[in-house]
N, C-alpha and C positions, 0 to 999 in steps of 0.2 A: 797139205801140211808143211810147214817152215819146220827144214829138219835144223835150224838153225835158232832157235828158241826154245829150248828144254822147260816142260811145263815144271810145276809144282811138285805136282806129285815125284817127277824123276828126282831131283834135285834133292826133296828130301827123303825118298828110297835111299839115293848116294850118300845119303848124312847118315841116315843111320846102320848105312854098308860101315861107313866110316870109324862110329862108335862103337860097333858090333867089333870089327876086324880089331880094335884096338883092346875091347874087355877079352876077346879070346887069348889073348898074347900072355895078359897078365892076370893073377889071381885074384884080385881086388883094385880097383881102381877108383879116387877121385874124380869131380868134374875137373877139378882146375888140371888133372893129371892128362885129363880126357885131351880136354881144348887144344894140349901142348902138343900130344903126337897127332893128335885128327888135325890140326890147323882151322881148325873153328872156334869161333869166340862163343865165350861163356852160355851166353843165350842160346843161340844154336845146338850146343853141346847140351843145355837142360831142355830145352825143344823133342830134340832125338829120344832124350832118356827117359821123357813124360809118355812119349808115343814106345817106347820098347816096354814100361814099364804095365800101362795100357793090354800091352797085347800078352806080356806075362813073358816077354823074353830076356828080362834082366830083373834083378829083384835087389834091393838094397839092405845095407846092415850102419850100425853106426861103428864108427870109426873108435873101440875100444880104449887105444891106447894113445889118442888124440888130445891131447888137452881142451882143443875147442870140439865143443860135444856136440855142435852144428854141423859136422864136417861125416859124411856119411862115403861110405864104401860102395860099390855098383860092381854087380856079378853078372855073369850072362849063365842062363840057365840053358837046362836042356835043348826046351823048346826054341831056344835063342841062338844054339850051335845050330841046329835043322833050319833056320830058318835063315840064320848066315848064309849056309851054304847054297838052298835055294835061290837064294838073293846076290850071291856070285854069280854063279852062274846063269841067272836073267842077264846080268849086267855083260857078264863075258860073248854072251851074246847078241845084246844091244849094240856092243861095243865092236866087234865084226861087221852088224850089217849096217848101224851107224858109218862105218869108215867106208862100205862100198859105196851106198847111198852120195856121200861126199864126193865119191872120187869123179862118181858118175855128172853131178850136177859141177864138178872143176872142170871137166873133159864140154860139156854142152856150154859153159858158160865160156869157157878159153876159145870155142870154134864160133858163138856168137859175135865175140868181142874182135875175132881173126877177120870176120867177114863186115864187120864193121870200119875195118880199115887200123884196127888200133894194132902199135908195132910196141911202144915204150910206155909200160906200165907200172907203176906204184901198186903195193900191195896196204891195207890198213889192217893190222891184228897181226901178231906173234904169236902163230899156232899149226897145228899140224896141217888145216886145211890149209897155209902160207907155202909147207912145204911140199905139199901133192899138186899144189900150181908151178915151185918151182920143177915140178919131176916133169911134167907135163907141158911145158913152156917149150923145150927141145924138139917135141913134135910140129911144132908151129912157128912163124917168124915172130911170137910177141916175145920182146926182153924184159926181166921184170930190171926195174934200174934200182930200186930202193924199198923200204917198208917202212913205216908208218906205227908206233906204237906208245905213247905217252907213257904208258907204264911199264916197259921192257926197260930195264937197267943198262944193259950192256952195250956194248959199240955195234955189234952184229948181231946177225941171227938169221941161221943156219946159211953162212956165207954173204948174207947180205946189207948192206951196212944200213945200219940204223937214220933216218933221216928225221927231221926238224916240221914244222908247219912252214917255217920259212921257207924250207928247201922248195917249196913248190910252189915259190915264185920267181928262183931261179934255176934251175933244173928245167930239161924240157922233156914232156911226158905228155901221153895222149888218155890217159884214164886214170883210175883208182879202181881195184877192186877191193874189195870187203869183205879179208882172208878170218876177219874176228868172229869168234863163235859163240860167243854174246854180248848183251847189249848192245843191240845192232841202230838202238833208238841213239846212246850216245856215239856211237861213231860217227853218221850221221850226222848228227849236230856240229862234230868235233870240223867234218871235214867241211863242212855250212860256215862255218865261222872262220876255217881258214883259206877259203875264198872259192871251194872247189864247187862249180854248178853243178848241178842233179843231173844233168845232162853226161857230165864225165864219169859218175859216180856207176859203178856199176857192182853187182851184187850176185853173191850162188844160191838165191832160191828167190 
């Protein structure tokens, strides 16, 4: 199994931890209200609410005092607190052995990459699995020199300064790992097109 490709089903369990965690907060909520604290867009947010509404763990009312008579309220009922908290604590658990799981395939993939002769490595993805490499990089001679993240905004991340596609034509580095924990099909691509062989590329699962 690639613990590193979260199927369907988790992702929208997580969506509707999401929606859940947010109708419990407050006593009637919109979608567009939804979208705003969950960080999902509109569709995803009616998605979740189709599949809660489905199982009978939210139930809807119209929005009385609304001018627009379209605009409907979303409750989380009973069954929908018991079934929040079930659904915590799956994930709280998921979310432990998930992280040993990780730590274990950074520690086999770092002693791999040691014995392969590789010292100065690149990381690709801005994420926790970036920094249980850097925790774990002191046990061994590999240096990570930079990270790799098109989408990370910042200068750094978590000590490490943020690098370019350019940089890794001038910078000297013996690998690439693949610290991102998904879409492992675009990283891939990302690092194909800026010049890094499959041969450097290397991977935690």
């Amino acid at each position: 199994m690639d613990l590193f490709r979260q199927n369907s089903a988790t992702r929208e369990d997580l969506g509707m931890l999401a929606v859940m965690d947010a109708l419990a907060a407050e006593d009637q909520v919109t979608q567009r209200e939804l979208s705003r604290q969950t960080g999902l867009n509109l569709k995803k947010v009616n998605f979740c609410l189709h599949k809660l509404l489905e199982k009978g763990y939210v139930k809807f009312q119209r929005a009385l005092h609304n001018p627009d008579k379209r605009v409907y309220l979303y409750i989380l009922t009973p069954a929908g607190l018991k079934a929040k908290s079930e659904l915590t604590y799956r994930f709280l658990k998921f979310t432990l052995d998930f992280y040993n799981q990780v730590e274990a395939k950074v520690q086999q993939t770092l002693a791999a990459m040691e014995k392969a002769g590789i010292e100065r490595v690149v990381l690709y993805g801005a994420s926790d699995a970036a920094r249980m490499v850097q925790e774990q990089t002191s046990a061994n001679g590999i240096e990570v020199i930079g990270i790799l993240d098109e989408h990370y905004q910042d200068q750094e991340f978590s000590g490490l300064p943020l690098l370019k596609a350019a940089d890794l034509q001038k910078d000297e580095w013996d690998g690439v790992l693949i610290t991102a924990l998904e879409n492992l099909d675009q990283a891939e691509r990302y690092l194909k097109e800026a010049g890094v062989t499959a041969a450097k590329v290397w991977k935690l699962s």
